[in-house]
C-alpha positions in Angstrom: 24.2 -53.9 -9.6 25.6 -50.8 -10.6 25.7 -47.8 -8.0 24.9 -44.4 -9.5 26.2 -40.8 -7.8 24.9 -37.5 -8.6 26.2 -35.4 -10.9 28.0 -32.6 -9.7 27.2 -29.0 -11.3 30.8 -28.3 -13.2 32.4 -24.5 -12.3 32.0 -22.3 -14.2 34.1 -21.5 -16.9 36.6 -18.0 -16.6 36.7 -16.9 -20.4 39.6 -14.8 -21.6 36.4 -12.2 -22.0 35.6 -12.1 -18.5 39.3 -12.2 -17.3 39.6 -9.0 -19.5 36.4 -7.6 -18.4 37.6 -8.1 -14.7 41.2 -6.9 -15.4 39.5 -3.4 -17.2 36.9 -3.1 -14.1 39.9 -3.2 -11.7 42.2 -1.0 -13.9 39.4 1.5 -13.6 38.9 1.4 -10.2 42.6 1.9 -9.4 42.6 4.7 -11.7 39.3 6.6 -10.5 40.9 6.1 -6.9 44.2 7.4 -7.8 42.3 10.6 -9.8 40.5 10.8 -6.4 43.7 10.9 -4.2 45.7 13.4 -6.6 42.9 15.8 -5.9 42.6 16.1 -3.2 46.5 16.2 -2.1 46.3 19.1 -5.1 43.2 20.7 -2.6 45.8 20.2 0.7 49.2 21.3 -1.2 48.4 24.2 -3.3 48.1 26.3 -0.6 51.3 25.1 1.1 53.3 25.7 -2.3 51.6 29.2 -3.2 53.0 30.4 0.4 56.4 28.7 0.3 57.2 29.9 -3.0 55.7 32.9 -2.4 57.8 33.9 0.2 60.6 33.5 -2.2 59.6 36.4 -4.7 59.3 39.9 -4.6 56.4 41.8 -4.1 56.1 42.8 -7.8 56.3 39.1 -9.0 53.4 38.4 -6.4 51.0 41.4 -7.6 52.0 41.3 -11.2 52.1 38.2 -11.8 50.1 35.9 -9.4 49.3 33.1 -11.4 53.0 32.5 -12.5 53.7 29.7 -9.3 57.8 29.5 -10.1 60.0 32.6 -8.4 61.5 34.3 -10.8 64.2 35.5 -9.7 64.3 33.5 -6.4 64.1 36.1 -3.5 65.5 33.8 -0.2 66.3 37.2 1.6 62.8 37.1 3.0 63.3 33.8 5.0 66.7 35.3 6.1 65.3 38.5 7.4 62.6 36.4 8.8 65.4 34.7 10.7 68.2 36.6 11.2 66.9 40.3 10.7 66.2 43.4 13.0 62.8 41.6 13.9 64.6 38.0 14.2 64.7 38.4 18.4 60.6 38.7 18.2 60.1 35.6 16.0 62.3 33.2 18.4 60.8 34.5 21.3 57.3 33.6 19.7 58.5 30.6 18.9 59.9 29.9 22.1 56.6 30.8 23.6 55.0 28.3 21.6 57.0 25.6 22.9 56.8 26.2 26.4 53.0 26.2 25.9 52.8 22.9 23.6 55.0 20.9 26.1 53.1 21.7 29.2 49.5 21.3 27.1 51.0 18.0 25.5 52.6 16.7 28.3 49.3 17.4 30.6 47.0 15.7 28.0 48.2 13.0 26.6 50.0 12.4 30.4 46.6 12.7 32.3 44.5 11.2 29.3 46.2 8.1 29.3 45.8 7.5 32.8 42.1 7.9 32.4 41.8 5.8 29.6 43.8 3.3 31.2 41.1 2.9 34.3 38.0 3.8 31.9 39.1 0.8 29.8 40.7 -1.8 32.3 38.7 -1.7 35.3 35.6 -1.5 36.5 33.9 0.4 39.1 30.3 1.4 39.0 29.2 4.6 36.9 32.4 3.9 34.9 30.2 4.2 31.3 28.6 7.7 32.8 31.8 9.1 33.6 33.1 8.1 30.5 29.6 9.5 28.4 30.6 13.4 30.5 34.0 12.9 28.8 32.6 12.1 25.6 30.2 14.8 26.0 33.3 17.5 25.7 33.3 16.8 22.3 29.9 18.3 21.5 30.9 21.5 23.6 32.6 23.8 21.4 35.8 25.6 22.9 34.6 29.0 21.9 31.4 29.6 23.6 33.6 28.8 27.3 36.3 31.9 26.0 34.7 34.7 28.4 33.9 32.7 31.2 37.3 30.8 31.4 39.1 34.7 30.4 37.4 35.8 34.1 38.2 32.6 35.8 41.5 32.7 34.8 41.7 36.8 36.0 40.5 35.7 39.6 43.2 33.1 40.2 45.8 35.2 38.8 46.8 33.6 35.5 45.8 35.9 33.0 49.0 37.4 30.9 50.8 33.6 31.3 51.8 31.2 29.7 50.1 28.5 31.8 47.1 30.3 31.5 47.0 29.6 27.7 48.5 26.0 28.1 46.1 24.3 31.6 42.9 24.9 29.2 44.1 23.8 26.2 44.7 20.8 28.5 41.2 20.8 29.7 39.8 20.7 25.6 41.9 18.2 24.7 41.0 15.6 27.1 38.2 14.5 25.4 39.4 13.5 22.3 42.5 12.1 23.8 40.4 9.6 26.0 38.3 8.7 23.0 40.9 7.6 20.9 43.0 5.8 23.4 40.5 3.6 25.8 39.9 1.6 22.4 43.5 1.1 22.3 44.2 0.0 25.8 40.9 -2.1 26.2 41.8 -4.5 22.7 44.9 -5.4 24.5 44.6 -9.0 25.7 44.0 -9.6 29.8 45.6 -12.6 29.5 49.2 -10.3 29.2 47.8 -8.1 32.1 47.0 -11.2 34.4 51.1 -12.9 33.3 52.5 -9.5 34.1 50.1 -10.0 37.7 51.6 -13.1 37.8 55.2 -12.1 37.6 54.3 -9.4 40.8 53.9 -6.7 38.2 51.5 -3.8 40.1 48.4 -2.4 38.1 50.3 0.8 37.9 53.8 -0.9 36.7 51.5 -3.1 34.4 50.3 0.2 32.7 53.7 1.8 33.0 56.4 -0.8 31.5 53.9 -2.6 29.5 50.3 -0.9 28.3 52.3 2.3 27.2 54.8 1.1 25.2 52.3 -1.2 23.1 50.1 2.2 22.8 53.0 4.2 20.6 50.7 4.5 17.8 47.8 5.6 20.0 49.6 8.4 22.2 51.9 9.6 18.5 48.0 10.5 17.3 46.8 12.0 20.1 50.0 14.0 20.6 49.8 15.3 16.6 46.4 16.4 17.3 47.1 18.2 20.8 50.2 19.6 19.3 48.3 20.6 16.4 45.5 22.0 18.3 47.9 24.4 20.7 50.0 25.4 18.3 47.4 26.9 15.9 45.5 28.2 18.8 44.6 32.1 18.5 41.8 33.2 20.8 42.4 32.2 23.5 46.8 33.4 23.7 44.9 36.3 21.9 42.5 37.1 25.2 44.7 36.1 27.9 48.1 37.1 26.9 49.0 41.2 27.1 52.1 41.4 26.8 53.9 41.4 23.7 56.7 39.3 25.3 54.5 36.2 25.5 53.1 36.2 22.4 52.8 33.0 20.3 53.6 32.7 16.7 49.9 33.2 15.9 50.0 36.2 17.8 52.8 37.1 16.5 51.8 36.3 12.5 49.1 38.9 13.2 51.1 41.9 14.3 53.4 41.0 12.0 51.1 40.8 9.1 49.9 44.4 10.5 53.7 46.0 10.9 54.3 45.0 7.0 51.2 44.9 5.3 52.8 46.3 2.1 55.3 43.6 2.1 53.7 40.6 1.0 56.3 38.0 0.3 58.1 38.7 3.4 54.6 38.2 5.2 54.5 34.7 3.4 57.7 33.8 4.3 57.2 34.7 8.0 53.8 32.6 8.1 55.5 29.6 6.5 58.3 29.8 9.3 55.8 29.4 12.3 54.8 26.3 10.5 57.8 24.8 10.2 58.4 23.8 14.1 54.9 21.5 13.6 55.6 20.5 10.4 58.9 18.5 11.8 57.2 17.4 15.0 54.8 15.7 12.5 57.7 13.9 10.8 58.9 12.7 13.3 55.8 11.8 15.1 54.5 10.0 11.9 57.7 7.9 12.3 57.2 6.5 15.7 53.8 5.8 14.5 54.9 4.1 11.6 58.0 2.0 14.4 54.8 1.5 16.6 52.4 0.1 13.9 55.0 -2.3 13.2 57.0 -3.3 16.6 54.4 -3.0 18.6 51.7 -5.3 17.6 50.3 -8.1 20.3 49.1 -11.1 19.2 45.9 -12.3 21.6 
């Protein structure tokens, strides 16, 4: 007696048609995405490129002839009166102000965040997720409508016309968004590496110290691009709480500049694209050690 089996439906067949069909669908997509991509970096650069070649014409080339992109002849005096010139002394002194003010903001932020993070995300206590929700809530508060107020609070505890008047609140708006992005971060690393390091008479602290911040490069480079970002392009507030020409920050000090040579355009364009150029590098190299993170720092569960 003969057994009989089933027959099995046969695959089906990949002509060259549908190979090529596939291979032209793909082709396309790549291509539409690519279209999509130069676009929009066209959208983002333009602007960039108008100013820094800008900067290196003369006034008649940027009136007469705006639409002409290439300097011709190249003009680099304005960068060099931008940095070495009679009103050189002002622009470092900006800059320097900026500094001062995007250190103590950064460091506060992304210092203070992370410790927040780090118990919103690895312990628990009870109204942990309503805490967490007021944080969250900063978001949806925008930074403008709390100018006056925080301008009179600021007055009454003697601040105003400082430095750390301009750099504790942009500590206080950044918090928010710092804690959002990083309690993700430290809550997807595994506890099993928190209870080994417990093990080995590592403290909670020293756990989040020599262990839960270096894994989180990628997380606090982010969050330091965007509070750097944030402070450094600030207007305002520096703009209400700062009198005094000597602590002026490079947006501060774009405006009155812009004001003292209005008729000078390229040398306006020149000066703008300098107080980019401090963030622009700290994004570099930020991008870097997220890039070193990304790839160094990854834990396996």
């Amino acid at each position: 007696m003969k057994t009989t089996f089933p027959a099995t439906a046969e695959a089906p067949r990949v002509t060259s048609g549908t190979r090529a069909l596939r291979y032209v669908q793909k082709s396309s997509f790549e291509i539409l995405r690519y279209v999509i991509l130069l676009f929009v970096a066209a959208v983002i650069l333009t602007p960039i490129l108008f100013g820094i070649l800008g900067g290196a014409k003369e006034n008649g080339q940027l009136v007469g002839d705006p639409v002409n992109i290439i300097p011709s002849p190249w003009v680099f005096s304005n960068y060099t009166n931008v940095l070495f010139g009679a009103n050189s002394g002002a622009f470092y002194q900006e800059l320097l102000n900026s500094v001062m003010v995007a250190v103590v903001a950064v460091g506060l932020t992304v210092g203070l965040a992370s410790l927040a993070a780090f118990t919103f995300a690895r312990m628990m206590f009870r109204g942990r997720e309503f805490f967490y929700t007021l944080f969250t809530l900063g978001l949806l508060f925008p930074a403008a409508a709390a100018i006056l107020p925080l301008v009179i609070l600021l007055r009454e505890v003697g601040l105003s016309g400082s430095l750390l008047g301009v750099a504790l609140p942009q500590v206080a708006f950044g918090f928010p968004l710092t804690i959002v992005i990083l309690r993700p971060f430290f809550k997807s690393i595994p506890t099993e590496l928190e209870d080994a390091a417990k093990i080995d008479g590592c403290s909670t602290f020293g756990f989040f110290w020599r262990i839960l911040l270096p894994l989180a490069r990628p997380a606090l480079a982010t969050v330091s691009v965007l509070a750097v970002v944030g402070t450094w392009n600030a207007f305002l507030l520096p703009l209400l709480v700062l009198d005094n020409a000597n602590t002026w920050t490079l947006p501060l000090g774009a405006m009155n500049f812009k004001g003292q040579f209005s008729s000078d355009q390229a040398l306006t364009l020149a000066y703008t694209v300098m107080t980019a150029v401090p963030a622009i590098i700290f994004y570099i190299f930020a991008e870097r050690q997220l890039v070193s993170g990304l790839t160094a720092g990854s834990v396996k569960g």
